[in-house]
Structure formats: C-alpha cells, structure tokens
N, C-alpha and C positions, 0 to 999 in steps of 0.2 A: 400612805395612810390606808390602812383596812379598817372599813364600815362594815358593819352588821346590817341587817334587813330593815331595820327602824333609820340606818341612815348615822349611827351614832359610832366613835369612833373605835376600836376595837381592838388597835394595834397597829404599829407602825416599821417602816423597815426603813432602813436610812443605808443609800449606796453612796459610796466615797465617785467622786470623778474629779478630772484635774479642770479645775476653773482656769481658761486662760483668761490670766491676767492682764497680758498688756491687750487684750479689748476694751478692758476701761480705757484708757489712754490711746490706745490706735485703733480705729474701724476700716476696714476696707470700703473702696468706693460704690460695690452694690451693695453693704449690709448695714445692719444697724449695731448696734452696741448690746449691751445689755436691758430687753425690755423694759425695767421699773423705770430708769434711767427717763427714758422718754415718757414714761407717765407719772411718774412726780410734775416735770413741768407742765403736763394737761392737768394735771391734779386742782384740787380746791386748795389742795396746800402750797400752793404755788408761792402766793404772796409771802406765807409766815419761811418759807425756805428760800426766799431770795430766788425763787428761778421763773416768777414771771413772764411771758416774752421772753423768753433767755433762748429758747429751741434753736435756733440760726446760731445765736452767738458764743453758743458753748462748744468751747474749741475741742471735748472729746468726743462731740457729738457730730458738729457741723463738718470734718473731715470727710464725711459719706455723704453721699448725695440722698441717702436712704433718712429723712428725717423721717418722714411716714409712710407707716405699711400700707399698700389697700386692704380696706376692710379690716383692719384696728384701729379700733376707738381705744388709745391708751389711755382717757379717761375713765371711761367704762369701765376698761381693764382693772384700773389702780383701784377705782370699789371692790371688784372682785380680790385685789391683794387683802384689803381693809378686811374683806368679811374674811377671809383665808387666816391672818393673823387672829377675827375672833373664834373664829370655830377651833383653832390649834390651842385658844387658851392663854394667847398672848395677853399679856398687861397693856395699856394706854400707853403708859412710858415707856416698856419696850418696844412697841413698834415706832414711837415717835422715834425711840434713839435709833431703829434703822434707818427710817426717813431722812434724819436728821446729817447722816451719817453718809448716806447715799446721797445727797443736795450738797454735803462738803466736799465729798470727790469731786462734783462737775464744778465747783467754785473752783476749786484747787487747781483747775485747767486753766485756768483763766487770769490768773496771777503772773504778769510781764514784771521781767526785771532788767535791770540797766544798768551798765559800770559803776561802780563808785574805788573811788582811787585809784590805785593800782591791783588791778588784778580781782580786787570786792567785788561785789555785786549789790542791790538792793531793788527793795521794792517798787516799781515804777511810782510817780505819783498816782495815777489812773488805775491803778491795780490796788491801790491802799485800801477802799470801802470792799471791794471783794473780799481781800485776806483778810478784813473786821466782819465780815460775814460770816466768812468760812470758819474763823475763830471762835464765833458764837456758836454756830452751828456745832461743832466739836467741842463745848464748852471748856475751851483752853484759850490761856493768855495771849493775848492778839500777838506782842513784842516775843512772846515764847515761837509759838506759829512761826513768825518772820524771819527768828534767829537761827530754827530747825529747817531752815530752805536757805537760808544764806550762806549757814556757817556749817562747817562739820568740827568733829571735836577727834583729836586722836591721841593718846597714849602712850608713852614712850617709856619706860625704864619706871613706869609706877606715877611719871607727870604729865598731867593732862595740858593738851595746846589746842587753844581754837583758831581756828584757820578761813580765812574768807572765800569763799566759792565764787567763780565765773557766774556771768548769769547764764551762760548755759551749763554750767552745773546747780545751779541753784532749779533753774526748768526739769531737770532730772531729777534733782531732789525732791520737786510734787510733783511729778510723774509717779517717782518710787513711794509716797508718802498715799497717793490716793490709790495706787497698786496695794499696799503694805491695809489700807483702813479698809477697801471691797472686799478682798482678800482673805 
C-alpha cells in the first residue's frame, strides 16, 4: 500500500507468492502457523468463534511447541488486523467473513472420526458440537459439512456414486477442506 505525505492511501501494488498451505494443517516443532490463526483465539472474538481456551487444543496449532512468541501480544496484534481491515476499506461483514472463515479452519482440525460399518467413517460423538460450530461458522448445513468429510462422490459413465471414506480419509478430507477455504 502507497501513502502519500497526509498518510492517506494512494496506490497499491499486490505481489503473488506461493502460500504454503499445508502450514495450516502441519507446523513444525519450533514455529508457529499462520499469525491471525493465533490471534483470533487471544481475540475479543474468541467466544462468538468458538475458539476460547482452545490455544493448547487445537490440533493445527498445538503440534508446535511454538504457541507464543516472545514479545507478541497476538491480542494487540488482531487490533492492529481490525484497524488494517478498516483503513483498506473493508466492510464489517467482510472481515467478520474472514474471521469467521479462519476460526472454521482450526475447528475443522479438531473434528475425530470413527468406523462405522464397514470400511464408513463418521463423526465421533465428541466431535459432533465442533463440526455444528464449524458449520455455523462457514454458514453451511451441519449434515452437508459432515457428508463432504465422510463421503466422496465419483462419476462414471455420466452416474454419480457415493462412496464412504475411512476415518483416515475422512481426516484428510478436512485437512484438504481447511487447506482448500485458507487457501
């Protein structure tokens, strides 16, 4: 972003880089993830995103031993996002939908699955208010949510078949779902 001398905005230049993605989902043991990431849950917004106390137990987070930097206050930080979305000109509801959006990803880690019949998968019982969070959160059907991480759908000859997914293919499926919405 180019400011002029008053400080006002004046032009902007936008450079492409490759976002690694599977940092959402995997951190190494001395680094952290993606900044906001960690300051949504210091956030005021903590409560309305379901990630309260969540810091330790969100599994794309707590893999790194790196919860906190020294000397980042990712509270502080996430103001400085807030005032950054208003100086760009951001809408309310836009930034809430990134917040909103960014609090589904770490939900979405945190969703455990377990056999069901042969070869299915489904959503743990213990995981079920998570995936109604995350569902909110991305304002999609809870039952839709649950079906797009269980099931895959494939295509043969012009006829669709659904197919039940391992729960470790279903763990890759919001692996790949919270890669696919950061993204």
């Amino acid at each position: 972003v180019n400011l002029n001398s008053h400080g006002l905005i004046v032009g902007a230049r936008i450079e492409n880089y490759l976002l690694e993605k599977i940092r959402v989902v995997q951190v190494a043991e001395d680094e952290r993830s993606y900044h906001i990431m960690y300051q949504l849950v210091q956030s005021p917004m903590a409560s309305e995103l379901h990630l309260q106390g969540m810091l330790k137990q969100l599994r794309f987070l707590n893999s790194s031993s790196c919860l906190t930097a020294p000397g980042v206050d990712d509270a502080e930080w996430f103001r400085e996002v807030q005032h950054a979305f208003i100086t760009l000109g951001f809408e309310d509801d836009e930034s809430q939908w990134v917040m909103y959006n960014t609090a589904a990803v770490l939900l979405l880690g945190n969703i455990s699955f377990e056999t069901k019949g042969e070869g299915g998968s489904q959503v743990d019982s213990a995981s079920m208010r998570t995936l109604g969070m995350a569902a909110e959160l991305l304002r999609v059907n809870e039952e839709t949510l649950k079906n797009s991480l269980t099931t895959r759908s494939i295509s043969v000859r012009g006829e669709k078949s659904v197919m039940e997914q391992k729960p470790s293919e279903a763990i890759k499926a919001a692996d790949a779902l919270a890669k696919a919405i950061y993204g």
